[in-house]
Every structure is written in C-alpha cells, then in structure tokens.
C-alpha positions as a printed NumPy array, in Angstrom:
array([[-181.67 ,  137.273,  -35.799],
       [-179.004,  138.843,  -38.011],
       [-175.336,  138.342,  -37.409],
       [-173.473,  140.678,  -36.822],
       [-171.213,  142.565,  -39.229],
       [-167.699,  143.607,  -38.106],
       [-166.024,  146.208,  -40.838],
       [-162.412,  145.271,  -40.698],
       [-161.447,  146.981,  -43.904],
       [-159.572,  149.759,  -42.322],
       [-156.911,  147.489,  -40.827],
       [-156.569,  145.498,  -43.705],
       [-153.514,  146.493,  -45.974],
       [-155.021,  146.145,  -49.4  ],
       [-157.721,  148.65 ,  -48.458],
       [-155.845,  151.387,  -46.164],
       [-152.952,  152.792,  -47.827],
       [-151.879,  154.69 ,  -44.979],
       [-151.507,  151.873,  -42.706],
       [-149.443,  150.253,  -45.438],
       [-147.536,  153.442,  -46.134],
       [-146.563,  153.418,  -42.63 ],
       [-145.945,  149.317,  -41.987],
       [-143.131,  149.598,  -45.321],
       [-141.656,  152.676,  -43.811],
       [-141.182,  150.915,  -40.518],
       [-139.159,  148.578,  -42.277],
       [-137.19 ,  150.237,  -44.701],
       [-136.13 ,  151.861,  -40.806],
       [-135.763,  148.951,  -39.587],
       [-133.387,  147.358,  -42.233],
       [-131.697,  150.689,  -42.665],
       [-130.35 ,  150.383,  -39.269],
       [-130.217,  146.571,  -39.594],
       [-127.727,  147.686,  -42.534],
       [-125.699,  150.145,  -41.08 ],
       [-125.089,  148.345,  -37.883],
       [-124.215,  145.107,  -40.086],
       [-121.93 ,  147.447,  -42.177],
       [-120.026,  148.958,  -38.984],
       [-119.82 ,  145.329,  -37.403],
       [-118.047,  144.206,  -40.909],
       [-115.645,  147.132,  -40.725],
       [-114.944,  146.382,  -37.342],
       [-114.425,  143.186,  -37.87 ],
       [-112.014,  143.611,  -41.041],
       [-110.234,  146.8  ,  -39.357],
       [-106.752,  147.945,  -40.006],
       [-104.617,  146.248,  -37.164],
       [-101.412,  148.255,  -37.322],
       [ -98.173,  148.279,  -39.419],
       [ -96.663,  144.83 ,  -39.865],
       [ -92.925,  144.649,  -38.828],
       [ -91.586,  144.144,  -42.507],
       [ -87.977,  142.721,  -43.089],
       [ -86.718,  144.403,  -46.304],
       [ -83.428,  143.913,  -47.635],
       [ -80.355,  146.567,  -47.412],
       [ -79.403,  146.419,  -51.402],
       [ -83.415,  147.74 ,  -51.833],
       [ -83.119,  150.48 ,  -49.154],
       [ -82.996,  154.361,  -50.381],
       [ -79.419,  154.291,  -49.664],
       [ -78.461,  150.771,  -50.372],
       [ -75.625,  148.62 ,  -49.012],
       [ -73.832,  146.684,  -50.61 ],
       [ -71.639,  143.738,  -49.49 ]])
C-alpha cells in the first residue's frame, strides 16, 4: 500500500505568491490603522487645553504704567 500524498504547496507562502501578496497587504492594513489610531490617541492625549490665565506685568503692557 502506498501512502498517501497530500500537495500542500499552494498554501504554503514560499510557493504561492499570491497568498503572500495578500497575507503582507493585510498587515500593512492592519498596522496602518494600528498607526493612525495610535497617532490620533497621542494627539488626543497631548491636546491643546485652553489659554492659561497669564499674570504679566503693567510696565510690559502696550501702554505701560508706570508707578
């Protein structure tokens, strides 16, 4: 009795280019949104909170005042 042979060349990826084309463009799309949702969470993060209540003294105003 012979055994028997099982071709399992087409899912392997040094043999089928286009299942390896495919599996690297799945993740290049999956780290391109891995990036962009890591970039927006750092923005978030990091965001502009607002204009700081600043006390600046009257001899450096536009129209200064002196003593």
């Amino acid at each position: 009795m012979q055994p028997e042979i099982i071709e399992t060349k087409h899912k392997d990826v040094r043999y089928s280019w286009v299942s390896t084309s495919r599996f690297i463009w799945a993740c290049q799309l999956v780290l391109m949104i891995a990036f962009i949702i890591g970039g927006s969470y750092a923005l978030y993060k990091h965001r502009y909170k607002g204009k700081p209540e600043v006390d600046v003294p009257t001899n450096t105003l536009y129209s200064p005042k002196y003593k």
